[in-house]
FIKOLDREN-424883 format. One record per residue (C-alpha): residue in three letters; x, y, z. Coordinates in steps of 0.1 Angstrom, whole numbers, padded with zeros to 4 digits, always signed. Layout:
BEGIN
alaXYZ
...
END
This chain:
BEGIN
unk-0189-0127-0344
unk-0178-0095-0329
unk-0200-0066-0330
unk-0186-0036-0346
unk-0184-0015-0310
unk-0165-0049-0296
unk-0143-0046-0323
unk-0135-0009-0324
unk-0130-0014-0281
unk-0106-0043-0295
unk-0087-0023-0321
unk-0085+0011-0302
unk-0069-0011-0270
unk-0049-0031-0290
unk-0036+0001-0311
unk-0031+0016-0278
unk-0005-0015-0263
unk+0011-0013-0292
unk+0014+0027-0294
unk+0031+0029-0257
unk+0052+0004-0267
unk+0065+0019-0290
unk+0076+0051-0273
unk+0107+0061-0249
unk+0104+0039-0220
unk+0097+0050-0190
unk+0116+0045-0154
unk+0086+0043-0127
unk+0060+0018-0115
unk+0028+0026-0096
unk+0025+0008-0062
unk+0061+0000-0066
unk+0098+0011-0063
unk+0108+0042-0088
unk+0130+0022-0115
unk+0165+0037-0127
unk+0160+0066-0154
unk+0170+0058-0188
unk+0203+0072-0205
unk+0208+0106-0214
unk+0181+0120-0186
unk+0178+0143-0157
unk+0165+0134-0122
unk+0163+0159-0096
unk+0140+0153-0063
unk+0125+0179-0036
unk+0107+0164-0003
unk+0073+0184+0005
unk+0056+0182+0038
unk+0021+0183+0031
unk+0017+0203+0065
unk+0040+0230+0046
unk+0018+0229+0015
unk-0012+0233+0038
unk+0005+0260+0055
unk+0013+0281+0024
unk-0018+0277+0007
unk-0040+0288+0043
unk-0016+0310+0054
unk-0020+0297+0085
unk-0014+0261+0100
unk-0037+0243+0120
unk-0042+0222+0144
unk-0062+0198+0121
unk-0032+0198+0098
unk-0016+0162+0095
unk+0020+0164+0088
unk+0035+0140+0065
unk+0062+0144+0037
unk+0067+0129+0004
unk+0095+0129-0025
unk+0089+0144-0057
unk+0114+0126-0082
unk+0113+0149-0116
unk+0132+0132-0142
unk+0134+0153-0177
unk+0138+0131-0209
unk+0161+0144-0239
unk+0126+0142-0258
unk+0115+0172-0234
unk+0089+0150-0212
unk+0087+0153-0181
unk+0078+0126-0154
unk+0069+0136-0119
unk+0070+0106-0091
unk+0055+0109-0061
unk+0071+0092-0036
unk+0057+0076+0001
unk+0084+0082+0033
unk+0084+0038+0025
unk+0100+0044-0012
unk+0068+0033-0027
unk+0052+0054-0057
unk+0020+0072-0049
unk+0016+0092-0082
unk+0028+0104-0114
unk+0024+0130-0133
unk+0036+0135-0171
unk+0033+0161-0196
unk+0057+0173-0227
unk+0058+0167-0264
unk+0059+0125-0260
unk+0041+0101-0241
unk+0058+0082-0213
unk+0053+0044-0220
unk+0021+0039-0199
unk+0030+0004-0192
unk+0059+0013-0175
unk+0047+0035-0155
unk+0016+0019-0145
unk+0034-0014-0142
unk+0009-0042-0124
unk-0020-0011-0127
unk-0019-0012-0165
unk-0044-0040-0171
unk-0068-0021-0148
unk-0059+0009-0168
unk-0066-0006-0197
unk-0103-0025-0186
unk-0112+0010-0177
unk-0106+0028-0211
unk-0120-0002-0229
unk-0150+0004-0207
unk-0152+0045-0209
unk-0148+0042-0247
unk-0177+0016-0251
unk-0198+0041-0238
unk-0191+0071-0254
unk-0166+0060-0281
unk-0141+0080-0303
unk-0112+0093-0292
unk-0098+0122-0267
unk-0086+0127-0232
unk-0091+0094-0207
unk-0104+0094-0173
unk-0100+0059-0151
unk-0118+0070-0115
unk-0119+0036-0100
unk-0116+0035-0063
unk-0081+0016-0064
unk-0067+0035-0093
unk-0074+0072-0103
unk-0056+0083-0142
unk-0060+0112-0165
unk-0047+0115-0198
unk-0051+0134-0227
unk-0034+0163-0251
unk-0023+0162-0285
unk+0013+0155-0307
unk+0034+0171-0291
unk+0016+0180-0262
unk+0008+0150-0238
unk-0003+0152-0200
unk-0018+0135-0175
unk-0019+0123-0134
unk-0020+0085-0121
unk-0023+0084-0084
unk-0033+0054-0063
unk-0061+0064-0036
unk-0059+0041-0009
unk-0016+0048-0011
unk-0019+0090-0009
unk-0004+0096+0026
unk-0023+0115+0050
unk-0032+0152+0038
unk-0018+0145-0003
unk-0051+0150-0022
unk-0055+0135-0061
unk-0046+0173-0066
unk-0016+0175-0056
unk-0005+0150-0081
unk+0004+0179-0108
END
């Protein structure tokens, strides 16, 4: 028999698969290629050279700076959210970032990550239960979620994958 914390865990992750399944569908998987964006949605995308970011925030550059660049793919949804992907030189998604009035389908966008995503709410929840924001700091997968309906935001990044001097910050 289930004890009631193992079956509140059980119910608040099951109510959870089902929830992101049920919302607009995403277009980008963690660790992997961006997908296509759905119908009916902007994309635009800006490449960033961390050395530049370094530069502007400083003032300065240095010799310590370690240039690398990455793509920022924004795509809007017709629901107003907005989806930041964050993009290695290699193609391969680094981060994400979300926020806007709906949730981006979780499973999409954490693709292979989401059971690991999902072990590590299960496991924050058993501990202090209830509801609210989420925080998964594991050392392969960092993600952040929280807000409200009609206010959602959150950051997914993947630490060994951030290219040299892209902080979990930057992912915003």
């Amino acid at each position: 028999m289930l004890s009631r914390v193992s079956r509140t865990v059980f119910m608040t992750a099951l109510g959870l698969c089902c929830a992101v399944s049920a919302v607009q569908s995403a277009y980008a998987a963690l660790g992997g290629a961006p997908l296509t964006p759905p119908a009916g949605a902007s994309v635009n995308s800006q490449t960033v050279s961390s050395a530049a970011v370094a530069h502007a925030a400083s003032g300065t550059a240095s010799a310590a700076s370690i240039a690398s660049s990455y793509t920022v793919r924004t795509t809007t949804f017709g629901s107003g959210t907005v989806v930041r992907e964050y993009l290695a030189p290699d193609g391969s998604v680094f981060g994400l970032a979300w926020n806007g009035p709906q949730m981006p389908n979780l499973n999409d966008l954490l693709g292979t990550y989401f059971p690991q995503y999902l072990a590590g709410v299960q496991a924050a929840r058993a501990v202090r239960g209830g509801h609210g924001p989420v925080a998964v700091d594991q050392d392969t997968l960092v993600v952040h979620s929280g807000g409200h309906m009609g206010a959602f935001a959150g950051q997914a990044w993947l630490p060994q994958a951030l290219p040299a001097g892209i902080s979990g910050s930057d992912i915003q």
